[in-house]
Structures are given as C-alpha cells and as structure tokens.
C-alpha positions in Angstrom: 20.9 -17.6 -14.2 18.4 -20.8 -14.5 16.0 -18.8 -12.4 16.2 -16.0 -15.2 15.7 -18.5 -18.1 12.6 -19.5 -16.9 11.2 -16.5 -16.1 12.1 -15.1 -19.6 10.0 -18.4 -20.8 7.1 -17.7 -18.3 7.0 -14.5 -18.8 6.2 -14.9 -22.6 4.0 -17.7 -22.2 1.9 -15.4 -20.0 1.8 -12.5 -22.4 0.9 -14.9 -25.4 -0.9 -17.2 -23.9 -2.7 -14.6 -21.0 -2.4 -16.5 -18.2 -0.5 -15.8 -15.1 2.7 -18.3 -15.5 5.0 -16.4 -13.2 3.2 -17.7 -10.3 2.6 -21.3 -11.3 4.7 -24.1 -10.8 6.1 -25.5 -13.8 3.1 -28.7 -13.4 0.2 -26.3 -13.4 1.8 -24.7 -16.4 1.6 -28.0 -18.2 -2.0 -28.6 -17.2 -2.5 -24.7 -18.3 -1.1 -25.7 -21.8 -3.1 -28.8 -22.5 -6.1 -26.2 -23.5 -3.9 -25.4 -26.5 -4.1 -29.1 -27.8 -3.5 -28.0 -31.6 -0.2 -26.2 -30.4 3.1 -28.6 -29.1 4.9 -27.4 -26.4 7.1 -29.7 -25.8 10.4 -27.5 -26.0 8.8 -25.1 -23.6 8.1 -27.4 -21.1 11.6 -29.2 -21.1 13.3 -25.9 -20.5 11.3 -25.0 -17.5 11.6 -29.0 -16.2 15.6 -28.2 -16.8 15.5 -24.9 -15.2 13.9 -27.3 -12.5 16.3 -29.5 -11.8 18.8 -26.6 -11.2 16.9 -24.3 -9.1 15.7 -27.1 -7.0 16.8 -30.2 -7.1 20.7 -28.4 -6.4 21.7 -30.3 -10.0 25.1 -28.7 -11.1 24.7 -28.5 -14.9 28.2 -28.3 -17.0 28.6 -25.1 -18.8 27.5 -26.9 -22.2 24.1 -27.7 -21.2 23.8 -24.3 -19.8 25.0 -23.0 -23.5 22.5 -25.7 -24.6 19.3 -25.2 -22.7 19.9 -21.1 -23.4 20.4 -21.9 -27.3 16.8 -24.2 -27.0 15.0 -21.2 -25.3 16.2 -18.7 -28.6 15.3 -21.2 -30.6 11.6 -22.1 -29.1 11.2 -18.1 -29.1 12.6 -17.2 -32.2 10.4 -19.9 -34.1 7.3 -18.4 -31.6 7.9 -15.3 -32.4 8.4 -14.1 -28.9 12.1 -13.1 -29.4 11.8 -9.0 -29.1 13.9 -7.5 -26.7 15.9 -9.8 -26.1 
C-alpha cells in the first residue's frame, strides 16, 4: 500500500515537474525540487519520507495514520491539481 502511495506521488511529480522521480530515492527527489525555489513542497516530501519509514525502515503505522498520510496525499494533489484519475 505505502509503496503505491508514493508512486502515485512520484509519478505526478515526474509528469509535472518532467523529471524521472520513479527511479530516485526520495533524497535526490528533494535535491531535484530545490530548483523550483518559488514552489513549497513540503507536503510532498513528508509523504514520500512517511512512505519511507514503512517500506524500509519495517515501521508498523496504525490504521489512522495510514487514513492520514492517504488524506495528506488527496489534499497535496487536489490543491496541485494533479488529482485526475484517481
């Protein structure tokens, strides 16, 4: 599940921001970003660090931040624009 959260978020990020996110690490991604200094993304980045954790780092998240972190990935692509298809 975390796995497809992030690639929902990377995928976008590539298409928007042409770039090729689905094979970065969530750390190049960042560096990537910083070229886009007038644009926050903040949100974006937290989701993928979350996302992180769980794919990685074995972190068993309870079922509300999973609702939560899902809810913050709408959001950030609702309010981006980015929310077709899904």
């Amino acid at each position: 599940y975390h796995y497809r959260l992030s690639a929902i978020l990377r995928e976008y990020l590539e298409e928007q921001y042409r770039f090729n996110a689905m094979e970065m690490t969530t750390s190049e991604i960042r560096h990537q970003l910083r070229k886009w200094k007038e644009l926050c993304f903040g949100d974006a980045l937290s989701i993928l660090d979350y996302c992180d954790t769980v794919k990685f780092a074995k972190v068993q998240p309870s079922a509300e931040q999973i609702t939560l972190q899902t809810q913050a990935l709408q959001l950030y692509l609702m309010r981006q624009g980015g929310l077709n298809g899904l």
